[in-house]
N, C-alpha and C positions, 0 to 999 in steps of 0.2 A: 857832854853830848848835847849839841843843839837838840832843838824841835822836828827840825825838817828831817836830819837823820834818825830820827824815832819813830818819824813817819815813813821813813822809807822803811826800818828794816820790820817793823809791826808786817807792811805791807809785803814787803819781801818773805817772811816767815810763812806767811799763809800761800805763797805761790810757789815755793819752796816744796814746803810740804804737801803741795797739791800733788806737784810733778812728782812727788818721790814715791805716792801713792796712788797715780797712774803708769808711772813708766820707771822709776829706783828699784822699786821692790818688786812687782812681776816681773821686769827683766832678771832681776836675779835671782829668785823664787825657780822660774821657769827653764835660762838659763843653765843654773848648776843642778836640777831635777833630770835634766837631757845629758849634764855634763857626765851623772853617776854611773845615767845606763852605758853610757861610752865608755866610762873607767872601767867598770865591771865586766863588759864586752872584752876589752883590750885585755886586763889584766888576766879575765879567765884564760883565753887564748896562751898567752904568756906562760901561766902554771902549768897548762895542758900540756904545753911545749909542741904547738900543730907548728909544723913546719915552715909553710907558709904564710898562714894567716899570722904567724910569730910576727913573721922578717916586715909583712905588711904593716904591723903594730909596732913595730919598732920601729920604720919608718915615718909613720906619722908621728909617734911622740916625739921621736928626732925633730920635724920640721914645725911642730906645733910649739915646742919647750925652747927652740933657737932661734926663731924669730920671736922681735917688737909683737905686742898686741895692737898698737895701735896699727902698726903696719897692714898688719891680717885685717884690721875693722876697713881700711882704706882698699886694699887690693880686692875686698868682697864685694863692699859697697861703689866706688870707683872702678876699678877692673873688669868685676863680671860684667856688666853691661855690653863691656865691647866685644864679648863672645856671645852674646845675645840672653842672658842672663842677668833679669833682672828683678831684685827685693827688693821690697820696701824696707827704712832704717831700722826699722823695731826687728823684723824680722832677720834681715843682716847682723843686725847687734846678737840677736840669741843663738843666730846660727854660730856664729865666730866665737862668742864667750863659753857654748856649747863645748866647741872643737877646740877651745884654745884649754879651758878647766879641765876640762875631758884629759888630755892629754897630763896632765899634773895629777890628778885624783888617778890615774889610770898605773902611775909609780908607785903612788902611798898606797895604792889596793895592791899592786902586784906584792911589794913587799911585805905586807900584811899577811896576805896568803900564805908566802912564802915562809914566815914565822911561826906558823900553825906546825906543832910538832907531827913527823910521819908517824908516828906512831897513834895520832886520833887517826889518820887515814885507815892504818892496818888495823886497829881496833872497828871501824866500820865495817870492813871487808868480811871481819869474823865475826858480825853477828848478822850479816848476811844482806846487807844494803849493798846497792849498785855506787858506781863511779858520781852520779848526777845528785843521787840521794846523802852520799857521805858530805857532795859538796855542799849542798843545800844545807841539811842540818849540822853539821859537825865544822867544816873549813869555814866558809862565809861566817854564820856568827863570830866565831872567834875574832877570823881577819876583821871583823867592823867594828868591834872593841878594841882592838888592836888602833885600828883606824881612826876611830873617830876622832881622837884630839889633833890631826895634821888636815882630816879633812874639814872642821869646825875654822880653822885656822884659813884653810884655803876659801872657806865658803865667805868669810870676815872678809879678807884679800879682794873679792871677786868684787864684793856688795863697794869699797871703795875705788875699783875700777871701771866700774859702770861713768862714772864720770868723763870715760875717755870719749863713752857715747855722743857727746854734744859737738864732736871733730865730725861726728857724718848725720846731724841735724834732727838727732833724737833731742827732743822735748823734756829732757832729765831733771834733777835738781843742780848743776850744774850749769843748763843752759837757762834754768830759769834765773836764775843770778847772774848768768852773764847777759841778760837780756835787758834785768833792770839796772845794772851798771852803765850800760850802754843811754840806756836816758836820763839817768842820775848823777854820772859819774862820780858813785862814791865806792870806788873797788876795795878797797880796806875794811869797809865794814863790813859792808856786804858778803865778801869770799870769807870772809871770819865767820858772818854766819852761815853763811853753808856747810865751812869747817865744820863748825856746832853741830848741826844735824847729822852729818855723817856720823862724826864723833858718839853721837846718839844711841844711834842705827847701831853701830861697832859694839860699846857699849852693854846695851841690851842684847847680843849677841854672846856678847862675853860671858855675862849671867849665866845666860840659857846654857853657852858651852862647859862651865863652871859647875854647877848646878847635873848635869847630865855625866860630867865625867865621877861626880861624887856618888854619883847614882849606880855607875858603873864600874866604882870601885867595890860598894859594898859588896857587887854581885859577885865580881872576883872575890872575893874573901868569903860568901859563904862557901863559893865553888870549892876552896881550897881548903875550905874544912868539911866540906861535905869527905873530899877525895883523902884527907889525914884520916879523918873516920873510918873509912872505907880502907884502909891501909893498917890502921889498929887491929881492925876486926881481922 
């Protein structure tokens, strides 16, 4: 590795990691925060089984899970405009990853819920909690232990899709590498290291999701001896 290429990627590392920490990680922070309330929205509807609001919720996962993401980031950012709607990129970008996540975390929740044996429901009913209260403390927990290793997964997924961002002129770590390729033209090293940081990113993600499902093992297993105990007696 010459000189000049140590100096570019020194330089590139710091602008890298600028972008990824103005615009990488609160888009996807922000993002998949908006994605959850929409999954949880959709999927409760779904358990509920309302009629409507179902077929409504079914339709949009349908059209969110079947098209391109890039497509959707181009149709919101390029498109709406010409109905007289118009976002600025950042805001396009979390609306669309919002709507697009949303619609994937909104299955892993559904079937999550759906896991939750009837019988915690009917044990709710008879010690005298409402429909909202059973879900609260009894379905939800469950279903989000249930959940969290597909949505840990989806959230990793999401953090390396942000990169599609620099297609409608978000300022990412993406488009910061593709900025200094452009006056360096050294694309090999450069996209390698961007690779690296994502890789990073992913990485330290992986811990945390590692780390938290070990966490949430434990807790099954005192649960399960808590309820053998309670079944001896």
């Amino acid at each position: 590795m010459t000189e000049r290429i140590w100096n570019i990627l020194v330089e590139g590392f710091g602008k890298i990691m600028l972008a990824s920490i103005q615009v990488t990680i609160p888009l996807t922070v922000i993002g998949f925060a908006f994605a959850m309330v929409i999954a949880m929205v959709m999927a409760m509807v779904q358990y509920a089984k309302i009629p409507v609001l179902r077929q409504i919720s079914r339709i949009y996962i349908w059209i969110f899970r079947g098209t391109p993401l890039l497509v959707q980031l181009f149709l919101a950012y390029y498109g709406l405009p010409k109905v007289g709607i118009v976002l600025d990129s950042f805001t396009c970008a979390v609306l669309v990853f919002s709507l697009n996540e949303g619609a994937y975390c909104a299955e892993t929740m559904r079937s999550a819920l759906e896991a939750v044996p009837e019988g915690q429901v009917e044990a709710g009913y008879c010690v005298g909690m409402n429909y909202l209260q059973i879900m609260w403390h009894v379905v939800i927990p469950q279903a989000l232990r249930t959940a969290f290793p597909p949505l840990s997964n989806s959230l990793i997924a999401m953090l390396k899709d942000t990169s599609l961002v620099a297609e409608i002129t978000v300022a990412d770590m993406f488009m910061a590498a593709q900025k200094i390729v452009g006056r360096t033209y050294e694309p090999l090293w450069l996209y390698c290291e961007v690779a690296l940081v994502y890789l990073m990113y992913s990485t330290i993600l992986t811990f945390i999701q590692r780390a938290w499902e070990k966490r949430l093992s434990r807790y099954n297993d005192r649960q399960t001896e808590v309820k053998a105990e309670g079944g001896a007696l």
